[in-house]
C-alpha positions in Angstrom: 45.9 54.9 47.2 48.8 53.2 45.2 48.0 52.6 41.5 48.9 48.7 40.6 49.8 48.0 37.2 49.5 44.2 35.8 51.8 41.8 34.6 50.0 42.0 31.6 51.4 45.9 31.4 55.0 45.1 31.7 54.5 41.9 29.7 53.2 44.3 26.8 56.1 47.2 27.9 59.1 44.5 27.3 56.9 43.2 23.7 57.0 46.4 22.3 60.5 47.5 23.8 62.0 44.5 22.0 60.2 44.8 19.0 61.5 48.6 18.7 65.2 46.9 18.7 64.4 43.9 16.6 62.8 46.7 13.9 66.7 48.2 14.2 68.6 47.0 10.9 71.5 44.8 11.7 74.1 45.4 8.9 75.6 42.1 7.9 79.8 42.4 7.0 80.0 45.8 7.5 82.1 48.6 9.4 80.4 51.1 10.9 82.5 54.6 12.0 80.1 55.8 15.3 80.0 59.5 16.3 82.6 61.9 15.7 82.0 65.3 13.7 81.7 64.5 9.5 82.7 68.1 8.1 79.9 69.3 5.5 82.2 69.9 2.2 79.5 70.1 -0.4 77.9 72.9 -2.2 81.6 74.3 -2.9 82.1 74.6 0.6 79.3 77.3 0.7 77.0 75.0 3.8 78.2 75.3 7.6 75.9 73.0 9.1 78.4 69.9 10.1 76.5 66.4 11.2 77.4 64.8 14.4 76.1 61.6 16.2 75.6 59.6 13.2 76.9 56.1 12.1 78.9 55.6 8.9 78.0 52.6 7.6 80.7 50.7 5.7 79.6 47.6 3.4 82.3 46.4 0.6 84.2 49.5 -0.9 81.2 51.5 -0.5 78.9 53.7 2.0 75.8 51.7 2.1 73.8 53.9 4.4 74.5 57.2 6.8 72.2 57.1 10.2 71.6 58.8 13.5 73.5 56.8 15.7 70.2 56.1 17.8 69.4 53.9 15.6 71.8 51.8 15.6 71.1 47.6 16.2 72.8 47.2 19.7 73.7 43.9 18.5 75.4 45.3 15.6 79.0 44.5 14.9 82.4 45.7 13.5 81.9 48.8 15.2 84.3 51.9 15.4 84.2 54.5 17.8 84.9 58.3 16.6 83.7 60.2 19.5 85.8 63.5 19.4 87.0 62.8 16.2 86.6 64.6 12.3 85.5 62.7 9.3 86.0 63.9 5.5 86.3 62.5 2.7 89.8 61.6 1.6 91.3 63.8 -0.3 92.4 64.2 -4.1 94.9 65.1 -6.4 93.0 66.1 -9.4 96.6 65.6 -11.6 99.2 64.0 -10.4 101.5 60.9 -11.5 102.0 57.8 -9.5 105.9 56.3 -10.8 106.4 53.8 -8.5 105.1 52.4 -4.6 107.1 55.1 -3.0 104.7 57.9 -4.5 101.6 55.8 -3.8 102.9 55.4 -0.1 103.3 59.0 -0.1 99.7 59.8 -1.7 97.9 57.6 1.5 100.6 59.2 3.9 99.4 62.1 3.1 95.5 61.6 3.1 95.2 61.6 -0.7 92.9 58.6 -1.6 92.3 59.3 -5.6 94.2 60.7 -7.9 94.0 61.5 -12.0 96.0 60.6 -13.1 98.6 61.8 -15.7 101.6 60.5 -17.5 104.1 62.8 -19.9 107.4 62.6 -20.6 108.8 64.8 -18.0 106.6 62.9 -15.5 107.5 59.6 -16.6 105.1 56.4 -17.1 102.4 56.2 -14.7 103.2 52.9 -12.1 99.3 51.0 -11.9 101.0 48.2 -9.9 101.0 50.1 -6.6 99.7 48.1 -3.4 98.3 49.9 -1.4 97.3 52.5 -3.3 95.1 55.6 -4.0 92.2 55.3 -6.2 93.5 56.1 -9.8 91.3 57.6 -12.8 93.1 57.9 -15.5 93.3 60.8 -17.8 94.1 60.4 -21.6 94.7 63.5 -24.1 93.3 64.6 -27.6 94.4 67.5 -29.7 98.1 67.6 -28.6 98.6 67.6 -32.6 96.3 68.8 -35.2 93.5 66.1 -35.9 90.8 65.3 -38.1 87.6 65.0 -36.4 87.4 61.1 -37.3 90.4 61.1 -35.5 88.9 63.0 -32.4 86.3 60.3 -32.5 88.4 57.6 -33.1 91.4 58.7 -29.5 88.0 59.6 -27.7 86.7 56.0 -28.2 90.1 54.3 -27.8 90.9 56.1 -24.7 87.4 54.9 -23.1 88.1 51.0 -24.3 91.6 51.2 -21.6 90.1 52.8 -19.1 90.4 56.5 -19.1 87.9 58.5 -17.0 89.2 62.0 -17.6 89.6 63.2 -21.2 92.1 66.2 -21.8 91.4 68.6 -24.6 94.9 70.3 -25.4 95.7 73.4 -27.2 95.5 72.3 -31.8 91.7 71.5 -30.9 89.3 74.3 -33.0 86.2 75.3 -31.0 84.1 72.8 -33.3 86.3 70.5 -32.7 86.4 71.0 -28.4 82.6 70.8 -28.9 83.3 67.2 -30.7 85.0 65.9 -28.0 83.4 67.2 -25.2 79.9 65.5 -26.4 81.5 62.6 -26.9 83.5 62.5 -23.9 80.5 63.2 -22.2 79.0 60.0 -23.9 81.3 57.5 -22.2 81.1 59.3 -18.8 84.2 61.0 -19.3 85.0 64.5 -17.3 86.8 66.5 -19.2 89.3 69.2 -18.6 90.8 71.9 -21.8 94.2 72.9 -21.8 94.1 75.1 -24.9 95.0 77.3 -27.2 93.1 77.5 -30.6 89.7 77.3 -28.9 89.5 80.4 -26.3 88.4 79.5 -22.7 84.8 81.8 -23.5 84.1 79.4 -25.9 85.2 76.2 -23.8 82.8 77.9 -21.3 80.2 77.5 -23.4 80.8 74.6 -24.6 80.4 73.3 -20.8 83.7 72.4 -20.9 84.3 70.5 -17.0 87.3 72.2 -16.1 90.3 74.1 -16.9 94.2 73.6 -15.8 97.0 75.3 -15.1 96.5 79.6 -14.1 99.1 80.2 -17.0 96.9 78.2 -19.6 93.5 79.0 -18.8 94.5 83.0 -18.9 95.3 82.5 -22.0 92.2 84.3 -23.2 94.2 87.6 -21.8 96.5 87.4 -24.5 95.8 88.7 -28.1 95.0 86.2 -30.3 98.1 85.9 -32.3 100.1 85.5 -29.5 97.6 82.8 -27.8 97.7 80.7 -31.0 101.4 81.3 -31.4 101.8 79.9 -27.6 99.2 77.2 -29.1 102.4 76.0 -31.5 105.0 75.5 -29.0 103.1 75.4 -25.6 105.8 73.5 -23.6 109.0 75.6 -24.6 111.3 76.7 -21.8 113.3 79.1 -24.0 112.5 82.1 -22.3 112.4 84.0 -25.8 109.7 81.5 -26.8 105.9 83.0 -27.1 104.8 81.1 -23.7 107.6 83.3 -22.1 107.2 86.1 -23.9 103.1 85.6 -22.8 103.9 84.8 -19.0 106.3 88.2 -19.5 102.6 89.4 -20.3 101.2 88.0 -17.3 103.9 89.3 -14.5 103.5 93.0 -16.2 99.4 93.1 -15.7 97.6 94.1 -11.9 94.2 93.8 -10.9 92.8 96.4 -13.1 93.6 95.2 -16.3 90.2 95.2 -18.2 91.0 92.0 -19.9 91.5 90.7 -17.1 88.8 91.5 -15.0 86.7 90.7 -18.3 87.6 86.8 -18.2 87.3 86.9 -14.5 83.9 87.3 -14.7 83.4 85.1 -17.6 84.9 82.2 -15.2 83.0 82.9 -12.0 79.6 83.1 -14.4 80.7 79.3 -16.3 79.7 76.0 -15.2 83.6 75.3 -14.9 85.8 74.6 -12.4 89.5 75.3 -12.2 92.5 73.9 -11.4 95.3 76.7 -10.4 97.8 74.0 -9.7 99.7 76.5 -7.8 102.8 73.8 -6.6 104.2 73.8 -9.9 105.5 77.2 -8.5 105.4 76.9 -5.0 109.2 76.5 -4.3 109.8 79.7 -5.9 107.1 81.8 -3.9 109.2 83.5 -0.9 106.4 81.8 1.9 107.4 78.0 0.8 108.1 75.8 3.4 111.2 72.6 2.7 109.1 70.1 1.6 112.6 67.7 2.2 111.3 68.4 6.0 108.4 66.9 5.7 107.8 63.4 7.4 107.0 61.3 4.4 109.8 63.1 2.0 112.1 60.1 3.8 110.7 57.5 1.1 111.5 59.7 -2.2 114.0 59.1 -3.9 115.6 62.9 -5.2 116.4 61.4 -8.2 112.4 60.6 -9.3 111.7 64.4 -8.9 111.6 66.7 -12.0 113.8 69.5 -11.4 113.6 68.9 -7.5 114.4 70.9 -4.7 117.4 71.5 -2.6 117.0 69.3 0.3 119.0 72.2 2.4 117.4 75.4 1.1 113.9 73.7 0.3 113.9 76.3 -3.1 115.3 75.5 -6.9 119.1 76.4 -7.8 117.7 78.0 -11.0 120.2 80.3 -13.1 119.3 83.8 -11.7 117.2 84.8 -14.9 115.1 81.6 -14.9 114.6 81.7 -11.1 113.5 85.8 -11.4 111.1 84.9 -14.3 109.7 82.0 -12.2 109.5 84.3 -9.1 107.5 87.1 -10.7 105.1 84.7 -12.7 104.5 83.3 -8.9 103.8 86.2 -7.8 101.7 87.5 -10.5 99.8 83.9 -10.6 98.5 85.0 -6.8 97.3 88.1 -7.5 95.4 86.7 -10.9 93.8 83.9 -8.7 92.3 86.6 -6.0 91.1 88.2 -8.6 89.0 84.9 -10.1 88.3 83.9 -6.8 86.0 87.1 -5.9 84.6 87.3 -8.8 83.4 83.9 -7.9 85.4 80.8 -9.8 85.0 77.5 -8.2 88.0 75.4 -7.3 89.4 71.8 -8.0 93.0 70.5 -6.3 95.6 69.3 -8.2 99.4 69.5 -7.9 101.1 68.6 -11.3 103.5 66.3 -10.0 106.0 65.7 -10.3 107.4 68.5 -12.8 109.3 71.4 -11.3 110.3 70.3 -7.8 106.0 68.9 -7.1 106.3 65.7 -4.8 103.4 63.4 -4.2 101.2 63.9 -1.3 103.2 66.7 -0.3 102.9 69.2 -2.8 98.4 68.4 -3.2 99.0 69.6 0.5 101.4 73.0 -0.8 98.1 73.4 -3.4 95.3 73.5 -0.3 98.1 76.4 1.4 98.0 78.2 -1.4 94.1 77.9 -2.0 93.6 79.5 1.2 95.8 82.0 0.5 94.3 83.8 -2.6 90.9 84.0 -0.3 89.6 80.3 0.3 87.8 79.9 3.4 88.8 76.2 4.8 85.8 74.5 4.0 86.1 75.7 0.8 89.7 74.8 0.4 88.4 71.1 2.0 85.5 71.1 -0.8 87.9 71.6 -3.6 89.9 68.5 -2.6 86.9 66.4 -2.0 83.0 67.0 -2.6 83.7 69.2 -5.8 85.0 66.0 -7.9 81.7 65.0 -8.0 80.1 68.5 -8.9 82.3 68.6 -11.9 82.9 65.4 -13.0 80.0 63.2 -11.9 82.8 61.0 -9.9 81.0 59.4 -7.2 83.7 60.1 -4.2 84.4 62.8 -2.5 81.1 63.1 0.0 80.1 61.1 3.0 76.8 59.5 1.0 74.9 56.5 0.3 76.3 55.1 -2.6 79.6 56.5 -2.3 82.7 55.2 -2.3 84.1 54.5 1.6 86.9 56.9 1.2 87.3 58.5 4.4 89.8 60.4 6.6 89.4 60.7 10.5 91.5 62.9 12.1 92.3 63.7 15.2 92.0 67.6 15.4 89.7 69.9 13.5 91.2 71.0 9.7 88.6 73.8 9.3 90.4 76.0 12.4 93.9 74.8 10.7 94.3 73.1 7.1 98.0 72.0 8.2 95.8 69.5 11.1 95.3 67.6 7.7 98.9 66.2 8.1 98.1 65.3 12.2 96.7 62.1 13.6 94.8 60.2 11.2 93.2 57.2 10.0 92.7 56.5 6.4 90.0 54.0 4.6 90.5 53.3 0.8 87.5 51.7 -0.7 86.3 50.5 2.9 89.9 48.9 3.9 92.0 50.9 6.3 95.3 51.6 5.8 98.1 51.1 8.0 99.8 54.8 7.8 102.2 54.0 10.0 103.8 50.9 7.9 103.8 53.7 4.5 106.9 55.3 6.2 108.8 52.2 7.4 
């Protein structure tokens, strides 16, 4: 005997089947990026677990919401479909300068969607009239001369009222003085990075210091102390009699078992701080560089923009033989110091130093993930560093695939965590929610 069901039954059956998809949010002028693989970059790279079949969704310049793509509206709009595709974050160039549109083109080209920002007078003046262009956070120094601490206050608070994000503690600061700044950095939101010589890096530790830059500077705690604040006189010198050379000479001379240095190895992987190796300040002169004057984008750069650039034939600096042996050891030297602060458990932040010493934007961030992976990275970790660990140390809110978030987002077309060079493959690229057209960068 066949079982009948009513109409009443299927009248029910279509009530509640259409109130389950009414119940679905609609998302009103968004974008929504459907399936695909987002890479999990967060916790320094340390979690495996990657997210598929969810829906990105994309309102203004910022990630409103991330959610299985089940449950999805069907009527929902502005869709994108990334089935077979990889989604990150964009990446970042944690210091860098922007000089005109041809760098900012080259940033995007390369995936780079923020950048601090940095201005000196071997990099030039930093160009903020770029269109398109990566996000920019500015960073803005203190204690590149000796100062009072009404002074400290007075830089701190003046750098804040134009904008600055990052604040950069250089080498006259005394440890009170780092401590100073840091609070009141901290105040306005500010990350802050130390670069310095008079306060060691044990104490800038302490302190809570964000972050440290350059391998050369933030070993300086290697050195004795007259020699580290003589360095702290003349920090930028490229007489190679001066007391940075005569210190880097230091540096090239040491291995892994220097008790010093194993001592301040530690002291890094135990801090709070992050560091940035910046590694393509000597790239050119390690003996596995690659032309960067090969590479796609290098067509829009102007030779004559770069600091001490390249050859375009040989891809490596024509140096007088002294200078380029002394930069060739210190490379060397700088490896073998970063493996060593690596196992003993320092956590990473990307940033390229363009463009002084033959660094090229977008290129040379990309020279700075090689090398990352290198000294003992894992992929995702090299990934993290570029992206998810902005946030971790400064508070920035980029660099992860969450609510709230800014919509800065890469989708490639092959998997970076089986190569990092797939980075530089098939991609599309959304600054603040609005794609770019990568293709018209070049042209």
């Amino acid at each position: 005997m066949h079982n009948r069901q009513s109409p009443l039954f299927f009248l029910l059956l279509l009530f509640f089947f259409g109130c389950s998809q009414n119940e679905k949010t609609i998302y009103n002028d968004a974008t929504v990026i459907k399936g695909g693989t987002i890479l999990n970059l967060e916790n320094n790279g340390k979690n495996t677990t990657d997210w598929s079949n969810k829906a990105i969704i994309v309102q203004g310049d910022t990630i409103a919401a991330v959610i299985d793509v089940s449950e999805l509206n069907p009527k929902q709009k502005n869709i994108i479909d990334a089935t077979g595709k990889y989604i990150m974050p964009g990446l970042t160039d944690g210091f860098t300068v922007i000089n005109n549109q041809q760098y900012a083109n080259a940033f995007l080209y390369m995936g780079v969607t923020d950048v601090v920002g940095v201005e000196s007078e071997r990099r030039g003046p930093f160009y903020h009239d770029s269109d398109p262009s990566p996000n920019v956070h500015m960073l803005r120094e203190v204690g590149e001369e000796r100062m009072t601490n009404q002074q400290i206050l007075d830089t701190i608070a003046k750098h804040h009222n134009n904008g600055a994000e990052v604040l950069l503690m250089m080498y006259k600061l005394t440890p009170d003085q780092v401590a100073l700044a840091h609070k009141e950095a901290k105040k306005y939101g500010m990350g802050t990075i130390g670069e310095l010589g008079f306060t060691s890096y044990k104490e800038a530790m302490d302190i809570g210091v964000d972050a440290f830059v350059h391998t050369t500077r933030y070993t300086l705690d290697v050195a004795p102390d007259t020699l580290a604040e003589k360095v702290a006189e003349q920090p930028f010198s490229n007489d190679l009699g001066s007391p940075k050379w005569r210190y880097y000479k230091m540096l090239t001379e040491m291995d892994s078992t220097n008790e010093a240095l194993i001592s301040h190895a530690k002291n890094l992987g135990e801090s709070g701080s992050y560091i940035q190796p910046t590694f393509a300040l000597l790239y050119l002169d390690m003996p596995f560089s690659k032309n960067p004057w090969k590479e796609r984008v290098a067509t829009i750069i102007n030779i004559a923009d770069v600091n001490r650039p390249a050859d375009k034939e040989t891809g490596k600096h024509n140096y007088p033989p002294e200078e380029l042996a002394a930069y060739q050891k210190l490379g060397h030297n700088e490896l073998m110091i970063e493996r060593l602060y690596h196992r003993n458990g320092a956590r990473y932040l990307s940033g390229s130093a363009t463009d002084v010493w033959g660094s090229m934007p977008g290129i040379s961030l990309h020279q700075e993930l090689e090398v990352l992976h290198r000294i003992g990275l894992t992929n995702r970790e090299v990934l993290a560093a570029s992206t998810s660990n902005f946030n971790d140390a400064y508070g920035f809110k980029f660099g992860k695939i969450k609510p709230g978030f800014k919509a800065n987002i890469l989708m490639l077309k092959e998997n970076p965590l089986e190569d990092l060079a797939l980075l530089k493959g098939e991609k599309r690229l959304w600054v603040n929610g609005q794609e770019i057209d990568i293709a018209g960068l070049i042209k």
